[in-house]
TORVEX-774769 format. One line per field, with one value per residue: residue in three letters; residue number from 1; x, y negated, z negated of N, C-alpha, C in turn. Coordinates in Angstrom, 2 decimals. Example, Ala and Ser with C-alpha at 12.3 -4.5 7.8 and 13.67 -1.06 7.14 Angstrom:
2
code = [ALA;SER]
pos = [1;2]
nc1 = [13.19;12.85]
nc2 = [5.69;2.25]
nc3 = [-7.80;-7.08]
cac1 = [12.30;13.67]
cac2 = [4.50;1.06]
cac3 = [-7.80;-7.14]
cc1 = [13.20;12.90]
cc2 = [3.30;-0.03]
cc3 = [-7.80;-7.87]
END
This chain:
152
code = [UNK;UNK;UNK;UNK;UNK;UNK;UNK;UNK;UNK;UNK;UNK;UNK;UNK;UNK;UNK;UNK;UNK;UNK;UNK;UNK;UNK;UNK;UNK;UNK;UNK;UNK;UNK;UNK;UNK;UNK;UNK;UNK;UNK;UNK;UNK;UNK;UNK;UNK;UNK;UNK;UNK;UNK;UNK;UNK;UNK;UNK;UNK;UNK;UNK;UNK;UNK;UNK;UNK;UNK;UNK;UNK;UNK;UNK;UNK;UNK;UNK;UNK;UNK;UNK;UNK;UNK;UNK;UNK;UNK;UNK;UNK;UNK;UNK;UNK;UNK;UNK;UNK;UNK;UNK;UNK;UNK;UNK;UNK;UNK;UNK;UNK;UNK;UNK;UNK;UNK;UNK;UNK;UNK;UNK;UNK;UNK;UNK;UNK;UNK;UNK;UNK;UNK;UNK;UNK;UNK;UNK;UNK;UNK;UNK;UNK;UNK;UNK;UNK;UNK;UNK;UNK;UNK;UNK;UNK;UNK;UNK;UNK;UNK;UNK;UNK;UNK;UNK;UNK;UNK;UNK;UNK;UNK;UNK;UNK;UNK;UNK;UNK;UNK;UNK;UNK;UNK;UNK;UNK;UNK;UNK;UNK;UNK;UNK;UNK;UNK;UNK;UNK]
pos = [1;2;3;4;5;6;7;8;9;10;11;12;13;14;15;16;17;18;19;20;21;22;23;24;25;26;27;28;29;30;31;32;33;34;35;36;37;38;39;40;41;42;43;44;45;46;47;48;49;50;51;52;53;54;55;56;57;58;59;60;61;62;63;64;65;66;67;68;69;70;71;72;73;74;75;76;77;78;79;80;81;82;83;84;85;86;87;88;89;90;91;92;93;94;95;96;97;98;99;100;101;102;103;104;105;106;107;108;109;110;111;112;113;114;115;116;117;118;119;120;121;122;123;124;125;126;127;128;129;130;131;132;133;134;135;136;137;138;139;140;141;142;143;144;145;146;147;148;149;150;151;152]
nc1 = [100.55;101.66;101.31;102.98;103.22;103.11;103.22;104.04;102.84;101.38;100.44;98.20;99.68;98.85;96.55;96.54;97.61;95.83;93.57;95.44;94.93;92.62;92.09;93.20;91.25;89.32;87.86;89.12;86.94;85.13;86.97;87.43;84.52;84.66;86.57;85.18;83.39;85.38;86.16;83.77;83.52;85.82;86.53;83.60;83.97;86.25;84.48;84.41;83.39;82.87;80.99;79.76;81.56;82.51;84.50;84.66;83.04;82.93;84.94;84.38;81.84;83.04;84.78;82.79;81.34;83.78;84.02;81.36;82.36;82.79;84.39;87.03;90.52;92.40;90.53;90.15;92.20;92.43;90.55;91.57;93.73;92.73;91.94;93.81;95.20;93.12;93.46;95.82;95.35;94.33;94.65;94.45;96.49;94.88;92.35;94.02;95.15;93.06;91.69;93.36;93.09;90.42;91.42;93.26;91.26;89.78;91.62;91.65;90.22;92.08;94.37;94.34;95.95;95.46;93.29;94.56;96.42;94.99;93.54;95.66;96.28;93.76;94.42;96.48;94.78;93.08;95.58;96.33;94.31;93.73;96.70;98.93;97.07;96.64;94.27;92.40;93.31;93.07;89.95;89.78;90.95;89.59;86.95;87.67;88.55;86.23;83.98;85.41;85.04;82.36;81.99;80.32]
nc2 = [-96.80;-99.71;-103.23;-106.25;-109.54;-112.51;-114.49;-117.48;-118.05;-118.35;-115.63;-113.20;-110.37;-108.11;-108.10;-107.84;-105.81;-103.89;-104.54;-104.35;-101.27;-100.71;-101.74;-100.24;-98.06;-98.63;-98.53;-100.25;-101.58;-102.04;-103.55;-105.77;-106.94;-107.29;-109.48;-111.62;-112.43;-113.19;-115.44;-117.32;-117.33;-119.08;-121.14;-122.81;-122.81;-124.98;-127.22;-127.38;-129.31;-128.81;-126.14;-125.33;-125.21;-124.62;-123.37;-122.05;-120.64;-118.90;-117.60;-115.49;-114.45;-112.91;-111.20;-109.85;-108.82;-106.76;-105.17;-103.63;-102.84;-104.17;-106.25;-107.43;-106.47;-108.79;-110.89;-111.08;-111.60;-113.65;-115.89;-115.68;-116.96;-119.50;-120.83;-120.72;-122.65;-124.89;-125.21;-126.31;-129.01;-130.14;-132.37;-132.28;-130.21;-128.40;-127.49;-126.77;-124.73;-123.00;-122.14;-121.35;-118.71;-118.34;-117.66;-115.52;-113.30;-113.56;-111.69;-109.68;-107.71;-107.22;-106.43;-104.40;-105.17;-107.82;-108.70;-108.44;-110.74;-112.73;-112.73;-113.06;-115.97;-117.02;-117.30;-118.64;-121.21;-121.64;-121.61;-124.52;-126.07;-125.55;-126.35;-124.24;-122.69;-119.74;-118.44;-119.38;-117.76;-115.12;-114.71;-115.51;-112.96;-111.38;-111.39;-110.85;-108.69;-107.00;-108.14;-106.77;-103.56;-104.10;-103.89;-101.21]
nc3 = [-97.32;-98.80;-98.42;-97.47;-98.73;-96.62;-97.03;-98.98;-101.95;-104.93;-107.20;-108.21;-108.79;-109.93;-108.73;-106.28;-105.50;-106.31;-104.35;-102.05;-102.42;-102.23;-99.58;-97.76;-98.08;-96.21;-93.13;-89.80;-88.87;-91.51;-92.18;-90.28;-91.27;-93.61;-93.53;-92.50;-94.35;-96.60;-95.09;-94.70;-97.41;-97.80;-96.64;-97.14;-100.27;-99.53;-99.11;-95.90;-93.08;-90.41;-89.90;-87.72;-85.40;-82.67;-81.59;-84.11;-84.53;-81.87;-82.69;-84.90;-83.69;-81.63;-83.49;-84.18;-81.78;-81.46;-83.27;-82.45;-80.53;-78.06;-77.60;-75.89;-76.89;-75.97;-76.05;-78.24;-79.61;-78.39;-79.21;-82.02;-82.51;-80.87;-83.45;-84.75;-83.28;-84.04;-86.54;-86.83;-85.37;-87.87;-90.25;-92.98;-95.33;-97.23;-95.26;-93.08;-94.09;-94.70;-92.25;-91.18;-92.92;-91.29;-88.88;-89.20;-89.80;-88.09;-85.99;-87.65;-85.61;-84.17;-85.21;-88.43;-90.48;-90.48;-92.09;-94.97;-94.61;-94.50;-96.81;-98.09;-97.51;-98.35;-101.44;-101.02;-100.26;-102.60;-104.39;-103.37;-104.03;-106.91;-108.26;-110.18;-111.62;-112.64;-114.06;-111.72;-109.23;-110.28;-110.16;-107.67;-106.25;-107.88;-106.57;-104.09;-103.76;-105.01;-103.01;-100.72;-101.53;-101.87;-98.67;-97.14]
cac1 = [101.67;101.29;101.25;103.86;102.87;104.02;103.57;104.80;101.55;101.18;99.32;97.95;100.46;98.40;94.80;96.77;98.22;94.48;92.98;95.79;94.65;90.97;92.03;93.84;90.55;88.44;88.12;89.31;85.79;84.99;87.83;86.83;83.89;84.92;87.24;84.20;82.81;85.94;86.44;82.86;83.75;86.94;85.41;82.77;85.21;87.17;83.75;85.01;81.95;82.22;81.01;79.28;82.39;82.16;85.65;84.85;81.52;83.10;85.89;83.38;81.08;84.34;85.00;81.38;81.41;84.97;83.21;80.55;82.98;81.86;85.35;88.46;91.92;93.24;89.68;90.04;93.62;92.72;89.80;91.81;94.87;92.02;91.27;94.87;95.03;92.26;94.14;97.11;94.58;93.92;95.72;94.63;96.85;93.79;91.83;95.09;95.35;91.76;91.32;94.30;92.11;89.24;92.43;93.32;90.16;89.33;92.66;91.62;89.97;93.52;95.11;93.92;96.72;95.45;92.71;95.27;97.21;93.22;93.52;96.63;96.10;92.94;95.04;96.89;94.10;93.12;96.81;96.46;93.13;94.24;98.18;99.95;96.08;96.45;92.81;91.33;93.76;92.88;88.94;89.66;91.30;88.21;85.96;88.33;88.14;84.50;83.65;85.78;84.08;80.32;81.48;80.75]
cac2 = [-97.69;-101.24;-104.37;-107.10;-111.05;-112.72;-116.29;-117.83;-118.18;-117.72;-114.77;-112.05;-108.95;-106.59;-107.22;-107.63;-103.97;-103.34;-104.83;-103.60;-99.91;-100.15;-101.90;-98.68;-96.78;-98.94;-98.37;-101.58;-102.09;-102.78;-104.78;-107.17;-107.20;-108.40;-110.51;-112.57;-113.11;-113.62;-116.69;-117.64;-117.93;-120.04;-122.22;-122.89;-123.17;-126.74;-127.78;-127.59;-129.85;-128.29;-125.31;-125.08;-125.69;-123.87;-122.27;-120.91;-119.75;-118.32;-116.61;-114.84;-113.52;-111.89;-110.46;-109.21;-107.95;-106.26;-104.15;-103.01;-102.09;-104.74;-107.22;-106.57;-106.94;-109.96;-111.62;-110.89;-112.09;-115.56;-116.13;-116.21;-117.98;-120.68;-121.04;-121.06;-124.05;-125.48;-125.71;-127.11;-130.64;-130.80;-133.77;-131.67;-128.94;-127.21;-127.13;-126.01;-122.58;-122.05;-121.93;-119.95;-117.18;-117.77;-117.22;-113.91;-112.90;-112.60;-111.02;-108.65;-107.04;-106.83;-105.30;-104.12;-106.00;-109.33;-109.08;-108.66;-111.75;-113.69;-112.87;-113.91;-116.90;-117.16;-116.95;-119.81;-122.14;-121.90;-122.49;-125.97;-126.47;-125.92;-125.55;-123.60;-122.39;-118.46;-117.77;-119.05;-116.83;-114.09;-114.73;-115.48;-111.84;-110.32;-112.09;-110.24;-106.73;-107.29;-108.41;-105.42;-102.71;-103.96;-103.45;-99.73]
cac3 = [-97.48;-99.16;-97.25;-98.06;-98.81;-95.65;-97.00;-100.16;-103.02;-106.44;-107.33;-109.26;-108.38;-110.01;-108.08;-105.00;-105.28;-106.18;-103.22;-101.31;-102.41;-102.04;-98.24;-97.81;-97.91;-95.17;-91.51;-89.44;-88.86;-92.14;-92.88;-90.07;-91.96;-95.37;-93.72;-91.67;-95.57;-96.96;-93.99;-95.01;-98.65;-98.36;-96.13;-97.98;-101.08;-99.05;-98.36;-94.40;-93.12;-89.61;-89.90;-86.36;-84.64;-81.51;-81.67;-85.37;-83.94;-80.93;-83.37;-85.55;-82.48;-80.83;-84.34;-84.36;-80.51;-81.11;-83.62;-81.51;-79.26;-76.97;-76.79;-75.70;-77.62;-74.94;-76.61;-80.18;-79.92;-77.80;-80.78;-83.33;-81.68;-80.76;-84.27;-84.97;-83.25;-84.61;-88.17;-86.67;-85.24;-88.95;-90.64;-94.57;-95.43;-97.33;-94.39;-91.91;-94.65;-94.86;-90.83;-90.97;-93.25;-90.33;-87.69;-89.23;-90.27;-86.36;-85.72;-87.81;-84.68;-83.25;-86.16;-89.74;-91.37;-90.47;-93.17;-96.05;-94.59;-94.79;-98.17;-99.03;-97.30;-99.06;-102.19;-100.83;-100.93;-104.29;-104.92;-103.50;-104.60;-108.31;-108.27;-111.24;-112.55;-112.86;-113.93;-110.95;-108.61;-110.81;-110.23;-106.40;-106.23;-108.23;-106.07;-102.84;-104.57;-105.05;-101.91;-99.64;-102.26;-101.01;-97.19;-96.89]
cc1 = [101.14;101.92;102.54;103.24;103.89;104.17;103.80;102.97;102.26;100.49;99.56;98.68;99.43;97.16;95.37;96.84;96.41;93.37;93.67;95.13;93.27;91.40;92.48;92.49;89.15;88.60;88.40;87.87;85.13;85.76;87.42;85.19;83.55;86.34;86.55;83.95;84.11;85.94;85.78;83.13;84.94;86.26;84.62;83.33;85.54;86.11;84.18;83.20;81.88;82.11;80.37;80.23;82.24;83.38;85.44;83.67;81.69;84.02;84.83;82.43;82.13;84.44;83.67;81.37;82.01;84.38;82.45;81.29;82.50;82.90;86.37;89.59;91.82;91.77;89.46;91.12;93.08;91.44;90.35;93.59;94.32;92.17;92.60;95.53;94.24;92.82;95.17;96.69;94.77;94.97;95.75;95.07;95.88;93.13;92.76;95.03;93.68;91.22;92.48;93.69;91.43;89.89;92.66;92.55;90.05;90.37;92.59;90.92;91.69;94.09;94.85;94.60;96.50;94.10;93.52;95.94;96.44;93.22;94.52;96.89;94.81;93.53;95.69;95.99;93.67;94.49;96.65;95.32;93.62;95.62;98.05;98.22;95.81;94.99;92.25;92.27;92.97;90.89;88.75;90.15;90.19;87.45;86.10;87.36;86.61;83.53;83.90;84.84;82.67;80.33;81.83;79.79]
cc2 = [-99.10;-102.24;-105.10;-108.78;-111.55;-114.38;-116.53;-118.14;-117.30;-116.71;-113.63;-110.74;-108.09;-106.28;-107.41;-106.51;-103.45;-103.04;-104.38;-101.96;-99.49;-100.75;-101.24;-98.11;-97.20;-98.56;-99.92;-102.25;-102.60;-104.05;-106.14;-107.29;-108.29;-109.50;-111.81;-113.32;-113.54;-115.51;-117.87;-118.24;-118.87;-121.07;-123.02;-123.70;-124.76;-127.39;-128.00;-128.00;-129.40;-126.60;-124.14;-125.63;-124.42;-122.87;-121.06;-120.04;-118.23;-116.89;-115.47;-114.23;-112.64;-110.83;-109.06;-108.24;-107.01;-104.77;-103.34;-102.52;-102.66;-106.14;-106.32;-107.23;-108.30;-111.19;-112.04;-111.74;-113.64;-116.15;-116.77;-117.18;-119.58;-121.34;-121.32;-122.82;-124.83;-126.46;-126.71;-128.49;-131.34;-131.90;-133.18;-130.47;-127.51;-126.80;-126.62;-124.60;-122.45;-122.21;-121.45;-118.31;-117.14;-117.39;-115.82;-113.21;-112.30;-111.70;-109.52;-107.22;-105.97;-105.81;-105.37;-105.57;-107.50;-109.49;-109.22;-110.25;-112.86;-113.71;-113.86;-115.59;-117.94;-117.44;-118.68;-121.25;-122.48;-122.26;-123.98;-126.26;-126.70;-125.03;-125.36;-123.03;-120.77;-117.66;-118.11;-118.24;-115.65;-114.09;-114.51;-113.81;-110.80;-110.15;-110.69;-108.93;-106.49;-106.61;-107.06;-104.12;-102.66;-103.72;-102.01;-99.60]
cc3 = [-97.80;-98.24;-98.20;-98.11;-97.70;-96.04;-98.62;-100.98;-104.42;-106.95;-108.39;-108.71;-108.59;-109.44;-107.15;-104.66;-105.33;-104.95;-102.32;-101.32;-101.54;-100.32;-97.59;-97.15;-96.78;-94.04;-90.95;-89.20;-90.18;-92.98;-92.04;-90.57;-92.76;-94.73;-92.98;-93.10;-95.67;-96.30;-94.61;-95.92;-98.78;-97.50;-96.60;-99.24;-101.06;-98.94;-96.64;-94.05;-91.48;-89.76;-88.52;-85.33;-83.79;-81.56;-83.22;-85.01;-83.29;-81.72;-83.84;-84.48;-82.17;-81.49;-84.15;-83.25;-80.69;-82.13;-83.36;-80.32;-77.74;-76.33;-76.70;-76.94;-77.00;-75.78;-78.10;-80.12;-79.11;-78.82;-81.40;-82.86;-81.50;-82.16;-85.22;-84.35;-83.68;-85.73;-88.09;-85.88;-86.86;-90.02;-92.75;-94.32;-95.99;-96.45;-92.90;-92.65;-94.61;-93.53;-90.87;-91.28;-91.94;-89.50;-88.17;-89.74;-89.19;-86.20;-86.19;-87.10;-84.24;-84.10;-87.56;-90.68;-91.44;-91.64;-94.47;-95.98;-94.76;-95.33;-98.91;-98.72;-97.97;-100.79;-102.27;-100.85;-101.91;-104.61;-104.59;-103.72;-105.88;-108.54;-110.27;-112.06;-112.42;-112.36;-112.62;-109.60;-109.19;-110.11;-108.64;-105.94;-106.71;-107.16;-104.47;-102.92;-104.24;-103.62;-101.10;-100.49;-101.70;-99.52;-97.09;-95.93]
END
């Protein structure tokens, strides 16, 4: 069953359905995976100049543990909640959506679906990075595809 866009962006329909498919055929373990890189790469992306912030640190370990079968839910979920607050200190809207991706990136411990919503939030920063510019949605969507494909 395909996912739905829960937030408003501009985007490429047809590599979403794509990336929806191929995120279809992962285990939740590798989705929090590709959604640690994904985090990585938008991040990266805003230039976000902390990148040793202790809460994004802490997020990303949990993620990592929860995989190993080594956190609990009640931990995965107060992670990315942290990190949810985090975005909402920030005074730039690019850097409130792209610590939203690293917020449901972790989440994606909790539940699969929070990597698709990393994406599309991911999606969303390039929109305000370069509004109304197609190609680079289209490239940021390759980039997705790409990316989930190499975590096997």
């Amino acid at each position: 069953m395909s996912t739905k866009t829960k937030i408003k962006i501009t985007d490429n329909i047809n590599l979403r359905k794509q990336l929806d498919a191929e995120y279809e055929t992962h285990t939740q373990i590798q989705l929090c995976k590709y959604a640690v890189l994904l985090s990585k790469h938008i991040l990266s992306i805003v230039n976000y100049k902390d990148m040793d912030n202790p809460i994004i640190r802490a997020g990303f370990a949990v993620n990592e543990k929860w995989q190993e079968g080594n956190a609990t839910m009640h931990e995965v979920r107060q992670a990315g909640f942290a990190i949810h607050r985090l975005a909402k200190e920030s005074d730039s809207l690019i850097i409130q959506t792209a610590l939203r991706v690293a917020g449901q990136s972790v989440a994606t411990g909790h539940m699969r679906e929070h990597a698709m919503v990393a994406s599309d939030y991911a999606v969303k920063v390039v929109n305000l990075l370069f509004p109304d510019n197609a190609e680079i949605v289209t490239q940021e969507r390759l980039w997705q595809i790409e990316c989930l494909k190499s975590v096997i």
